[in-house]
KEPAZA-260036 format. One record per residue (C-alpha): y, x, z negated. Coordinates in Angstrom, 2 decimals, decimal comma. Layout:
// KEPAZA-260036
{{Y X Z}},
...
This chain:
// KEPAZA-260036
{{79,74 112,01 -81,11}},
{{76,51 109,68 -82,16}},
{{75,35 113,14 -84,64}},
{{79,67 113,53 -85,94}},
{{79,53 109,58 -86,83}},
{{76,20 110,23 -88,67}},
{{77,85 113,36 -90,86}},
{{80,73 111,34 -91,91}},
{{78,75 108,48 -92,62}},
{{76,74 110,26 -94,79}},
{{79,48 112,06 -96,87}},
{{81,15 108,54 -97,51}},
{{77,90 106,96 -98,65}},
{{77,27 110,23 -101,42}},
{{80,98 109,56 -102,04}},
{{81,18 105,95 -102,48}},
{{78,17 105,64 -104,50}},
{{79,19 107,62 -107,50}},
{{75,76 107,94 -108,75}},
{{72,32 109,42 -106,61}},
{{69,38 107,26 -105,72}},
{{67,76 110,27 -108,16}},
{{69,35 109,39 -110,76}},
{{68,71 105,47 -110,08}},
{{65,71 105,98 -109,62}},
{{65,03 106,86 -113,42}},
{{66,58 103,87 -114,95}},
{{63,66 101,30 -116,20}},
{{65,09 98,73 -113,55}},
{{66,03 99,54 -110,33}},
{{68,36 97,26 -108,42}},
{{66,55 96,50 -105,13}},
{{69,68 95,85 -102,99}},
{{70,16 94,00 -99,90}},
{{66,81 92,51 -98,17}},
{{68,02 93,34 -94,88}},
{{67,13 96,44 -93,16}},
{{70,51 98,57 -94,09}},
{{70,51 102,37 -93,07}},
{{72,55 102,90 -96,26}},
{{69,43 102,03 -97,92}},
{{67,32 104,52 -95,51}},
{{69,08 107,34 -96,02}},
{{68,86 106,77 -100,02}},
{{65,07 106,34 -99,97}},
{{64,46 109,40 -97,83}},
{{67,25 111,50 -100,35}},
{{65,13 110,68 -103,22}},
{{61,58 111,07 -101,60}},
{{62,64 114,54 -99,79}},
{{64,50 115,82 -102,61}},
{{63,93 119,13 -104,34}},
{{63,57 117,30 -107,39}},
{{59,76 115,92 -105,67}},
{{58,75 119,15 -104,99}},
{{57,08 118,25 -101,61}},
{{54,94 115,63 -102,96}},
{{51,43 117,50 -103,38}},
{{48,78 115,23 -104,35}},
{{48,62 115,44 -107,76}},
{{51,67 116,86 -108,89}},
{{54,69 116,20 -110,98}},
{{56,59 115,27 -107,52}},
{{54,02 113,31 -106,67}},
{{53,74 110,92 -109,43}},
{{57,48 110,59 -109,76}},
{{56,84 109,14 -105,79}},
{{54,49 106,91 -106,92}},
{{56,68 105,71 -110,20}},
{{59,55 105,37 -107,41}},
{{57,69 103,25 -105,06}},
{{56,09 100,88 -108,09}},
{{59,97 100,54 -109,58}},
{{61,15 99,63 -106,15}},
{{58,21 96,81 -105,75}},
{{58,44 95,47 -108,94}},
{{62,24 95,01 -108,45}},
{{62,06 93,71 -104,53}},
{{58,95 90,74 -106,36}},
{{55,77 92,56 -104,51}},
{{52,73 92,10 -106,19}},
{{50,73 94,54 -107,65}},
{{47,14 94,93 -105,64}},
{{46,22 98,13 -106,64}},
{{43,37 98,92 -109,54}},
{{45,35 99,64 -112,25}},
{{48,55 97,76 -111,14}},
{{50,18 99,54 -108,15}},
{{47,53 102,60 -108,08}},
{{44,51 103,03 -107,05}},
{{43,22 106,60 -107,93}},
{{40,23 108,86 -106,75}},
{{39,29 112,20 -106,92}},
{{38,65 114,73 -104,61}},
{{37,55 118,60 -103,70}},
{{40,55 120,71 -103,87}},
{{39,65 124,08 -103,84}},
{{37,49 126,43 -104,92}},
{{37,46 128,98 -107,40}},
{{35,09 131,98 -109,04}},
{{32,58 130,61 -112,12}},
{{31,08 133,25 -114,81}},
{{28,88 135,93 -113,23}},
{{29,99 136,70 -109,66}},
{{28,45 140,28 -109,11}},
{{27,12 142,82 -106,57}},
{{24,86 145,74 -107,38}},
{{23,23 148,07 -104,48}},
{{20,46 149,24 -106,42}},
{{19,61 152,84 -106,79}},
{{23,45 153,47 -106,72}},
{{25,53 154,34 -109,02}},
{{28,47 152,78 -108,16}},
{{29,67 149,77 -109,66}},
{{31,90 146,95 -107,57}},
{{34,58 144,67 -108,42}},
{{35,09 140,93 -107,33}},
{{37,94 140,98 -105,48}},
{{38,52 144,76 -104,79}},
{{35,29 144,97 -103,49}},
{{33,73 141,77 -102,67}},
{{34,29 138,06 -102,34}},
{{32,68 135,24 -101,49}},
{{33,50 132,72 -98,62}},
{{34,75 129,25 -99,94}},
{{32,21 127,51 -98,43}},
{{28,82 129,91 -99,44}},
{{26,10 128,41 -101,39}},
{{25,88 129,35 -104,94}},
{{22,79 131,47 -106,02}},
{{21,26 135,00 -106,91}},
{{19,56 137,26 -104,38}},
{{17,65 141,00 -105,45}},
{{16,61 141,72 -101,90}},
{{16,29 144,45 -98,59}},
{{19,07 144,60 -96,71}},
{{18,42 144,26 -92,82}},
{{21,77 145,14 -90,21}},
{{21,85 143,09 -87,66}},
{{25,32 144,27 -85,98}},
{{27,08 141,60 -84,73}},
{{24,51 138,96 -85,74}},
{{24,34 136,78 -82,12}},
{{21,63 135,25 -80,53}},
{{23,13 134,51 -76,96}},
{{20,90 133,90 -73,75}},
{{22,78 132,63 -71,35}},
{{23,21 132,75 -67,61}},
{{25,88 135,09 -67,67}},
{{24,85 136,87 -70,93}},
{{21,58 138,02 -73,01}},
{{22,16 139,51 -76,46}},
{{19,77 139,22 -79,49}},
{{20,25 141,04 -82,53}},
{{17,22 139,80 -84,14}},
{{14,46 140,38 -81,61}},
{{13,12 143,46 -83,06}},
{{13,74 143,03 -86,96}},
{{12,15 140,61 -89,45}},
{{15,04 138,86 -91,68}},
{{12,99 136,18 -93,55}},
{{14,09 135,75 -96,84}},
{{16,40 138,92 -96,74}},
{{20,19 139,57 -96,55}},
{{21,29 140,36 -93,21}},
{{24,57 142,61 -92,58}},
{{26,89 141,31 -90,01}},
{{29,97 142,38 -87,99}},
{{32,82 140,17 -87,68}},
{{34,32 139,17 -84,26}},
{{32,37 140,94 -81,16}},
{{32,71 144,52 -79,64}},
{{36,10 143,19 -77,52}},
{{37,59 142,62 -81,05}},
{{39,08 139,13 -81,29}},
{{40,29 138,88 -78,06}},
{{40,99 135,03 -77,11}},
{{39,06 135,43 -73,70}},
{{36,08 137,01 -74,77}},
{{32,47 136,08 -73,01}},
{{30,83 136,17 -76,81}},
{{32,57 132,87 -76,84}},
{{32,31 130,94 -79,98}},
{{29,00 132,80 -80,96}},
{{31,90 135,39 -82,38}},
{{33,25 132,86 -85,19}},
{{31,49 133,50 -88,60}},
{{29,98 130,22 -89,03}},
{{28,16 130,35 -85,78}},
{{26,87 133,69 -87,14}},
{{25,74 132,30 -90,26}},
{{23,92 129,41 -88,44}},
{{21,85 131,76 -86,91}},
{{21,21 134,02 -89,49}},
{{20,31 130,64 -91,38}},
{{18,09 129,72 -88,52}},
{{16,21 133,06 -88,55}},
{{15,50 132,13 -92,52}},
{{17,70 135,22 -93,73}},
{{18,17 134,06 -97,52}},
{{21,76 135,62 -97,75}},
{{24,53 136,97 -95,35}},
{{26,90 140,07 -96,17}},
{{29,58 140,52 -93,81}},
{{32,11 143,18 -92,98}},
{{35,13 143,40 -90,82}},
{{34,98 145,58 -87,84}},
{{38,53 147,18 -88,38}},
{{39,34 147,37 -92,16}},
{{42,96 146,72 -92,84}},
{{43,41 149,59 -96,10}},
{{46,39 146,90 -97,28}},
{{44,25 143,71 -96,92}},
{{40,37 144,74 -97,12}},
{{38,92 141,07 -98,22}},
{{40,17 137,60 -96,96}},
{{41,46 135,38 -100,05}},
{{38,95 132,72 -101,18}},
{{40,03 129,42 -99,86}},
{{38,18 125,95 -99,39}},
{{37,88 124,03 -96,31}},
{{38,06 120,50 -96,74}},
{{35,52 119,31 -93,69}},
{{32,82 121,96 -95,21}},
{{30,05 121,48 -97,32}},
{{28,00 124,44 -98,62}},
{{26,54 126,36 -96,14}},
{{23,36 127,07 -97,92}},
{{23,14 130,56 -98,74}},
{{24,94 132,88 -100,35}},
{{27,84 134,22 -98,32}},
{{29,75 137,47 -99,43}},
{{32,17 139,71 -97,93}},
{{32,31 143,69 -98,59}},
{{34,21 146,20 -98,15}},
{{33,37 149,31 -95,53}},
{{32,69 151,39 -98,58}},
{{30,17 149,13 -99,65}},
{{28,39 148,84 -97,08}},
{{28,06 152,34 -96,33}},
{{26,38 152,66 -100,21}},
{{23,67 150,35 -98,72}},
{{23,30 152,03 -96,01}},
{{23,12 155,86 -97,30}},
{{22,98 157,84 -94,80}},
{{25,84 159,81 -93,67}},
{{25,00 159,81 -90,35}},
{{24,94 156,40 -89,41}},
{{28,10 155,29 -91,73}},
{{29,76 151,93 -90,54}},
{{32,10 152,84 -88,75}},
{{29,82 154,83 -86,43}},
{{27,56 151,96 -86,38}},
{{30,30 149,84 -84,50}},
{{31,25 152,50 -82,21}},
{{27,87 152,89 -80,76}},
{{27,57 148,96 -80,62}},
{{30,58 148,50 -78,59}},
{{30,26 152,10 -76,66}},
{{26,38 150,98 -75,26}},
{{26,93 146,88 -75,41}},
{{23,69 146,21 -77,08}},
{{21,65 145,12 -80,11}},
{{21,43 147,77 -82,85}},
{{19,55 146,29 -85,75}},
{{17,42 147,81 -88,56}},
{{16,51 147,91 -92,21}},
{{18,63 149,63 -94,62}},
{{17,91 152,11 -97,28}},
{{18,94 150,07 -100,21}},
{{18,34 146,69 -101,67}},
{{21,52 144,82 -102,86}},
{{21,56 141,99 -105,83}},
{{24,24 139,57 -105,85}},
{{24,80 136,14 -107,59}},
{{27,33 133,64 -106,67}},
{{28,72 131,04 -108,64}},
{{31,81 129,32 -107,02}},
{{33,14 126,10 -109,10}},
{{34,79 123,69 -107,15}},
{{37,96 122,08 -108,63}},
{{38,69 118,23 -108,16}},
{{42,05 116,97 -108,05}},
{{43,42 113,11 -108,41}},
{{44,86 111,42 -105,81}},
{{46,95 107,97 -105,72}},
{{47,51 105,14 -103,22}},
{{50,14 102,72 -104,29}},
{{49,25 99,41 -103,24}},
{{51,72 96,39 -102,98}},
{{51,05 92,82 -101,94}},
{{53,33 89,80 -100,58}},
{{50,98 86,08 -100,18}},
{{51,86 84,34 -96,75}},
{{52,86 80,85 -97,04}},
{{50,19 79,39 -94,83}},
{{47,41 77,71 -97,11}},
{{44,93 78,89 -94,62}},
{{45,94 81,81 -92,38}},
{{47,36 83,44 -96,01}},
{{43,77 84,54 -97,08}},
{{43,75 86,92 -94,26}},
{{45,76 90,21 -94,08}},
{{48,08 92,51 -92,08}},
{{48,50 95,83 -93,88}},
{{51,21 97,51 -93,34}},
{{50,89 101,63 -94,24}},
{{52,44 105,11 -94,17}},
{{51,61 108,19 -96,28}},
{{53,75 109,51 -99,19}},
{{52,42 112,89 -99,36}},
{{53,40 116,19 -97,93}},
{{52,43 120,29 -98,53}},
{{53,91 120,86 -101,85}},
{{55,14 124,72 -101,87}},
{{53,22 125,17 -98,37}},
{{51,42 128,26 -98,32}},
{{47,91 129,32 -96,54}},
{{45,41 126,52 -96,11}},
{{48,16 123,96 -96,66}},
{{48,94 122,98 -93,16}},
{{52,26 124,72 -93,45}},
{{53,31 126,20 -90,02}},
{{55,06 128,83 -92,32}},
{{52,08 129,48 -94,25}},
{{53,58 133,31 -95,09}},
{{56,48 131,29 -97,30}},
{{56,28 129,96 -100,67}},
{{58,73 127,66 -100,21}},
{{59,29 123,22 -100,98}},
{{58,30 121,57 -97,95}},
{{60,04 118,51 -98,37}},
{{58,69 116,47 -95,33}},
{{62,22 114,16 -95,15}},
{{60,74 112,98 -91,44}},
{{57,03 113,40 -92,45}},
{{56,57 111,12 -94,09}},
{{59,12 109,95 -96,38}},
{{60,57 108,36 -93,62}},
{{57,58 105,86 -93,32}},
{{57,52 105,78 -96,94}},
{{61,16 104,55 -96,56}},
{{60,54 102,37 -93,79}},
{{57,48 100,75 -95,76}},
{{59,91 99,91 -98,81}},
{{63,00 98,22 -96,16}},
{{59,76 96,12 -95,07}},
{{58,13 95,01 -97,77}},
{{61,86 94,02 -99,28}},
{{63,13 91,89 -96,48}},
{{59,45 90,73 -96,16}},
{{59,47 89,38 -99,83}},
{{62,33 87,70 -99,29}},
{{61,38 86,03 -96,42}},
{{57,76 85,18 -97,45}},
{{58,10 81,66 -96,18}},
{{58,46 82,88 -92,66}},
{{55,04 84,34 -93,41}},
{{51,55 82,76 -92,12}},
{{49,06 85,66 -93,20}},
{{49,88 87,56 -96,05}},
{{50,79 91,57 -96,69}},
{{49,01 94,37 -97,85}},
{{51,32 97,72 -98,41}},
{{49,74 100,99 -98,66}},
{{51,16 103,82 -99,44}},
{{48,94 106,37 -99,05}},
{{48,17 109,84 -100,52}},
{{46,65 112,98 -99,68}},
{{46,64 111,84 -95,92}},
{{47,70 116,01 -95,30}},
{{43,90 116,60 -97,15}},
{{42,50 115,25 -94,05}},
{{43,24 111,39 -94,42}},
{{41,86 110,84 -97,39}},
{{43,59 108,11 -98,88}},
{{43,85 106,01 -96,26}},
{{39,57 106,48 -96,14}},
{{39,16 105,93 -99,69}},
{{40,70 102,13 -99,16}},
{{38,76 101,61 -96,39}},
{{35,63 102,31 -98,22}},
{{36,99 100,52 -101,28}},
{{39,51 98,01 -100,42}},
{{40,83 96,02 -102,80}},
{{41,12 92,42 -100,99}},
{{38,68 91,85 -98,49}},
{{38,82 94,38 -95,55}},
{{36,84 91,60 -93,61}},
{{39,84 89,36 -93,61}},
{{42,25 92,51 -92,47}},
{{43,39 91,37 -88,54}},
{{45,30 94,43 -88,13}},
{{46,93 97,89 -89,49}},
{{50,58 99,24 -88,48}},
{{50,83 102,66 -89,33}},
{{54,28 104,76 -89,91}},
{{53,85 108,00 -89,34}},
{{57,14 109,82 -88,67}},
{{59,85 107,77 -87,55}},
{{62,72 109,11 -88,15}},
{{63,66 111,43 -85,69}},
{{64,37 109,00 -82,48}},
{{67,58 110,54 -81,31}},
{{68,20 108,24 -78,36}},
{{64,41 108,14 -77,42}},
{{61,71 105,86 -76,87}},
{{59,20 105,32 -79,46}},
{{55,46 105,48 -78,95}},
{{53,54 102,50 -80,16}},
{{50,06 104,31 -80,08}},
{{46,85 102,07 -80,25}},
{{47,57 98,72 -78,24}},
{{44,77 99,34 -76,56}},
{{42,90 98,53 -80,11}},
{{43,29 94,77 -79,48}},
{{44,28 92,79 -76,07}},
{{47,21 90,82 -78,17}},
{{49,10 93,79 -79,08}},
{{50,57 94,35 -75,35}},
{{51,76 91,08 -74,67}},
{{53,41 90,75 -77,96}},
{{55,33 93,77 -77,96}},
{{56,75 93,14 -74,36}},
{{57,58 89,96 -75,61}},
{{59,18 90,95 -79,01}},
{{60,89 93,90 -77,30}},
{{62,87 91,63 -75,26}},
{{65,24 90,47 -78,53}},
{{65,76 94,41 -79,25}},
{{67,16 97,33 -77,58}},
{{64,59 99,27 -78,65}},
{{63,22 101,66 -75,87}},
{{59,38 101,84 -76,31}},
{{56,53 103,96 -75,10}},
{{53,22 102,03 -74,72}},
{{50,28 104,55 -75,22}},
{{46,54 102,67 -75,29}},
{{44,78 104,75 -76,28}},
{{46,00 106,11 -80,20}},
{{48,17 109,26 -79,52}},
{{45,13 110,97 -80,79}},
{{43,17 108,85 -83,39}},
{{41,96 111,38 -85,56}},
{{45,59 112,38 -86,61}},
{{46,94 109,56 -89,02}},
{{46,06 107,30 -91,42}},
{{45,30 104,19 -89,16}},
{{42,09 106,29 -87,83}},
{{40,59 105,17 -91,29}},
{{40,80 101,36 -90,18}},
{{40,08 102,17 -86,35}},
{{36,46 103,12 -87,32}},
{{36,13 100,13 -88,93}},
{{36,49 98,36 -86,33}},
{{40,44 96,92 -87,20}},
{{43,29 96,65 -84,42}},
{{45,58 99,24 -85,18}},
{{48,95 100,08 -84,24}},
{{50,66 103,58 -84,61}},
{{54,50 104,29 -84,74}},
{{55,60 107,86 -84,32}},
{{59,45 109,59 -82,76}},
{{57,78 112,44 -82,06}},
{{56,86 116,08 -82,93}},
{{59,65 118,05 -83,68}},
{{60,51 122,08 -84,44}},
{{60,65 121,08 -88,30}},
{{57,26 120,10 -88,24}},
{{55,15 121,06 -91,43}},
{{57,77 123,57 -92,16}},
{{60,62 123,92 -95,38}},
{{63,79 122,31 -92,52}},
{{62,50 119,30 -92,56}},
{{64,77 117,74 -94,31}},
{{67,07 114,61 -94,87}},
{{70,58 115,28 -92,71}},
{{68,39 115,57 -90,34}},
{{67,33 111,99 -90,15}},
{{68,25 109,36 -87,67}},
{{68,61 106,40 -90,18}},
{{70,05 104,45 -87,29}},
{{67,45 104,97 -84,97}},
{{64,97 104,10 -87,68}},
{{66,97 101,07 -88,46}},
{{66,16 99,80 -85,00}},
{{62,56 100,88 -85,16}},
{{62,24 98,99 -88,91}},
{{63,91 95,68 -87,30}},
{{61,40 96,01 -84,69}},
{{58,39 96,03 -87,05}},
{{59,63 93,26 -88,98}},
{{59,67 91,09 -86,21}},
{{56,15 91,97 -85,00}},
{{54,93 91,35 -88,08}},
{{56,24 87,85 -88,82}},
{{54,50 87,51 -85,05}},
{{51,41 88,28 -85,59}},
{{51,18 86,66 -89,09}},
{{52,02 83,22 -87,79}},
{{50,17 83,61 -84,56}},
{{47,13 81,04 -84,48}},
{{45,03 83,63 -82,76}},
{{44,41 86,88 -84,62}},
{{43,98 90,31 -82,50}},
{{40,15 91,07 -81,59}},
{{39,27 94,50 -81,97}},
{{38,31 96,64 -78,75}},
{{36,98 99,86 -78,21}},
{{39,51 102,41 -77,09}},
{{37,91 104,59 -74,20}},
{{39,00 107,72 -75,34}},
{{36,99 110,89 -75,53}},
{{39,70 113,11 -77,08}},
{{38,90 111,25 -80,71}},
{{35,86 113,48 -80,84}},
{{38,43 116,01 -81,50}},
{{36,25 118,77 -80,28}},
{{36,53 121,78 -78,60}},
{{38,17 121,59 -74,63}},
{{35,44 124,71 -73,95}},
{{32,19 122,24 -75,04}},
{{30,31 121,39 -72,02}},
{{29,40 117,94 -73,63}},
{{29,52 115,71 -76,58}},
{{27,84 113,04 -77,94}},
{{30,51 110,42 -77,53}},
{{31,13 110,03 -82,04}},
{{33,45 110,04 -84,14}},
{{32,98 112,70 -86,61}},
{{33,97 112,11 -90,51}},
{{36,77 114,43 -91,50}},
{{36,37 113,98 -95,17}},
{{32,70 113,47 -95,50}},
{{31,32 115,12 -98,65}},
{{27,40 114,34 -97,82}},
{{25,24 117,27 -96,63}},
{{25,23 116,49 -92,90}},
{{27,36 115,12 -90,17}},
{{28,48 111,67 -91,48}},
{{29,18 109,74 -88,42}},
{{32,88 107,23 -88,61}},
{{32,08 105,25 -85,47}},
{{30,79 106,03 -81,74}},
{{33,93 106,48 -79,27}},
{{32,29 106,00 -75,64}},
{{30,35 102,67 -74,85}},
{{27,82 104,10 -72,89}},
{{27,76 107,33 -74,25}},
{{24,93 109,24 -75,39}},
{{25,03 108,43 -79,19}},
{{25,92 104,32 -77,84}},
{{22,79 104,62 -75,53}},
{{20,61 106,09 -78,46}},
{{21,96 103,96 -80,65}},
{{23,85 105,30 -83,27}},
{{26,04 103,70 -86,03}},
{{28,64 104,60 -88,10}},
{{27,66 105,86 -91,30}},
{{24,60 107,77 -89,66}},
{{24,78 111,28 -90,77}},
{{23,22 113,67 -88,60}},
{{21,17 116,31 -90,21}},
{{19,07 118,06 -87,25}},
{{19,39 118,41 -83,15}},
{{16,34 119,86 -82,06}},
{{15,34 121,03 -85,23}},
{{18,36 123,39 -86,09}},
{{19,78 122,09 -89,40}},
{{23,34 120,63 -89,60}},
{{25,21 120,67 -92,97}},
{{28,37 119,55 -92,22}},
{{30,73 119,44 -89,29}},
{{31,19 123,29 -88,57}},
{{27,18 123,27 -87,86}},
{{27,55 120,35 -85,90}},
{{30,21 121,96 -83,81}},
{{28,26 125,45 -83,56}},
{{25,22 123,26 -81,76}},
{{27,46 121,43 -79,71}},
{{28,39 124,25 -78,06}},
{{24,95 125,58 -77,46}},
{{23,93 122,32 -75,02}},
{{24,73 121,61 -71,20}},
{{24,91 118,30 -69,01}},
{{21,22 116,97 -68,78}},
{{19,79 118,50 -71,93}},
{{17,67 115,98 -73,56}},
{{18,01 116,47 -77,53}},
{{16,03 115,30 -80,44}},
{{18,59 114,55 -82,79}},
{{17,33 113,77 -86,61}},
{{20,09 111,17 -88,66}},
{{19,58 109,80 -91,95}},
{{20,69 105,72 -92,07}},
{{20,47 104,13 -95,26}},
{{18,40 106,78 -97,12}},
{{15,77 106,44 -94,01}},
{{14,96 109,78 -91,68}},
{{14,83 108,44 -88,21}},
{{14,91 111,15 -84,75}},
{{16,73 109,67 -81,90}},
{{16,36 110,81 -78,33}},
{{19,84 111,66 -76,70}},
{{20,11 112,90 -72,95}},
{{23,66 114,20 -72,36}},
């Protein structure tokens, strides 16, 4: 009955209004309506933000901007103030992807073939640029493993130093999920230890060639830095021209691997020179940044910011997040997240008008490129624009339209003893049902992780996940604008709370391991908080998650980047990950970080 009311409801308001919230929302003025919380009003902003017209809302794209120009109209008519750089926006750039410079060639020498980029070879995303004439040494599937359950080394009895190595993807049992090669099967494990052997450049190529789909596309990963060395992927009939010998082609090579279960490794005939020259591309991103002064002379100069991301995957596709990655198709993200975006413009309007009820004042952020790996939400926290000193807390909106009857999870209460009592008290005035999590429904997963690590109560508002998730159907009919409604009146009243409260929230440590967001299979970790969208060469560190873990015993800080355990480089997160895995309960590691431009080793037993 509840989803009939909601169809008809919907056809009168498209009937009644005689004119879109599109096409209002290209007029030089836009009227800002009621300042209550109205659903009409809802279901308009959503329309407009999940329309085809947006184009999913890709950082950086003609959808995207007319977002932003949406959200600025909408402030500028409801009397928000501008607290962004250049009025609303505050803009920064970031890696997007990757593509091929000038000069990306192979050559096995004394051949007379000749190889194409692309047909023949590619490099990964995340290789090292740079030029190699060297031997060629096969290593078959390129582990290192002594364990007590397995002992495997395919570089015992060959010298790689300064030479390309030729590796196998996967393991001899393919890529079967339950293998006991483990993670030492991923590529980037692989080229860790090739690295860690000193081989100069790696050549890989697949075990089973598809004939349709020889060579993975080249994508960029937006956690990775360079590995360091040139990394290229050939085809099987390259790699039987460095070999040349018709007896041992490739694909015999592999069936005698996985036939005996052992190392087969030796040099090849032929030398191969390669360069690489990937450029990567930079794209601009915007958050749109609204503020609203509290009336209290003295609890006004501190802040409560209110956020949700704008963004979404664009036309999808692989890499993009889209769980129909096959599909070239507008993902319009009506639930995620222009129903925050929505939620944060019925706020700030009802909050503007109100202002007197205010005590501290408001800071709304609408961020971008959160989908990237929450990167707009970190950019403000690294360059706020008002003091983020003076910040007492951060409510986050992160999918909230889709209640449908249910309770909604408040995630993060545990950030700050206040938030608990509050919200019981609060909820009493609203039928609301609400489900208290303490911890931060995984922290690592929205924008309010950003102010988490620095040390900021947070709060985190989310319906649920849903079948539309990161897919083309999620779109605006399927909305409960009533159920948001109730969440939105909520929020409002929670914030007038804890703006004229006398005492402000004090931050506290959530005890939850899961924000490592690490592999279940690791027998340990170090009790951090990784950085996500670091761009140093390292492990940047965001915070430490576990008083009395080992990286809170040794004393680690956030903003330490971690560039060695026990000796083994780390460049970024994906070699962090790969040494992880390597360590057991008891080790005792040397782990080298780099704090303010200083080398220091710390001593770490897990």
């Amino acid at each position: 009955m509840r989803e009939l009311l909601k169809k008809i409801t919907v056809a009168i308001i498209i009937l009644l209004s005689g004119i879109t919230i599109i096409t209002k929302s290209n007029k030089e003025k836009v009227d800002p309506g009621s300042a209550e919380i109205l659903t009409f009003e809802i279901l308009e902003h959503i329309k407009y933000l999940s329309s085809n017209k947006l184009e999913g809302r890709a950082p950086g794209s003609v959808g995207s901007k007319k977002a932003i120009k949406y959200i600025s109209k909408h402030w500028q008519a409801q009397g928000v103030s501008s607290a962004g750089t250049k009025k609303y926006e505050q803009s920064f750039s970031y890696i997007n992807e990757v593509s091929l410079g000038n000069r990306n060639i192979l050559r096995v020498r004394n051949s007379k073939s000749r190889y194409k980029i692309k047909r023949d070879f590619i490099p990964m995303g995340w290789s090292g640029n740079g030029s190699i004439d060297e031997k060629v040494i096969f290593v078959g599937y390129g582990f290192d493993i002594n364990n007590d359950s397995l002992s495997w080394n395919d570089y015992i009895n060959v010298n790689v130093k300064n030479k390309w190595v030729l590796i196998l993807l996967d393991g001899p049992d393919g890529n079967s999920p339950h293998s006991p090669y483990g993670h030492h099967k991923k590529l980037y494990n692989k080229v860790i230890t090739a690295r860690d052997h000193g081989a100069r450049g790696v050549l890989f190529v697949k075990r089973v060639e598809n004939e349709n789909k020889k060579l993975e596309p080249l994508v960029y990963r937006q956690s990775a830095s360079s590995a360091g060395l040139p990394i290229i992927q050939i085809t099987h009939e390259i790699a039987n021209d460095i070999i040349n010998d018709n007896n041992n082609i490739i694909t015999n090579l592999i069936s005698t691997i996985d036939k005996k279960l052992t190392s087969l490794s030796f040099e090849l005939e032929r030398k191969v020179s390669a360069n690489v020259n990937l450029k990567f591309e930079k794209e601009i991103a915007t958050n749109v940044i609204g503020f609203i002064e509290g009336s209290d002379p003295i609890l006004n100069k501190e802040y409560i910011i209110i956020g949700a991301h704008y963004d979404h995957l664009g036309y999808g596709g692989h890499m993009s997040g889209s769980l129909n990655p096959d599909t070239l198709q507008i993902h319009n993200g009506a639930d995620d997240n222009a129903s925050g975006t929505a939620g944060i413009l019925e706020l700030t309007h009802k909050l503007a008008m109100n202002k007197k009820l205010l005590g501290r004042s408001i800071i709304a952020i609408c961020f971008d490129a959160e989908e990237k790996g929450l990167l707009g939400s970190k950019f403000y926290s690294q360059h706020p624009t008002k003091d983020l000193k003076q910040t007492i807390a951060m409510i986050n909106m992160d999918m909230i339209g889709r209640l449908n009857e249910k309770p909604i999870t408040i995630g993060g209460i545990g950030s700050a003893k206040l938030f608990s009592e509050t919200i019981d008290d609060i909820k009493q005035n609203h039928t609301l049902k609400i489900d208290k999590d303490m911890g931060g429904v995984d922290f690592g997963r929205s924008d309010h992780a950003s102010f988490y690590r620095e040390d900021i109560p947070v709060l985190f508002l989310f319906t649920g996940a849903h079948q539309d998730y990161h897919k083309p159907s999620d779109d605006w009919d399927k909305i409960d604008y009533q159920g948001e409604k109730d969440i939105l009146n909520f929020v409002y009243d929670l914030i007038i709370r804890l703006s004229t409260h006398k005492e402000k929230p004090v931050f506290t440590e959530v005890t939850n391991d899961s924000v490592d967001n690490q592999s279940p299979s690791f027998n340990v970790t170090l009790g951090i908080i990784p950085s996500y969208s670091s761009q140093k060469v390292g492990m940047e560190i965001d915070g430490v998650s576990r008083q009395n873990g080992p990286a809170d015993k040794a004393g680690m800080k956030k903003g330490d980047v971690i560039v060695e355990i026990n000796a083994k480089k780390i460049r970024n997160i994906y070699d962090y990950m790969a040494r992880l895995a390597e360590l057991n309960v008891g080790d005792e590691i040397v782990v080298k970080i780099i704090r303010n431009k200083i080398e220091m080793e710390l001593n770490l037993k897990l």
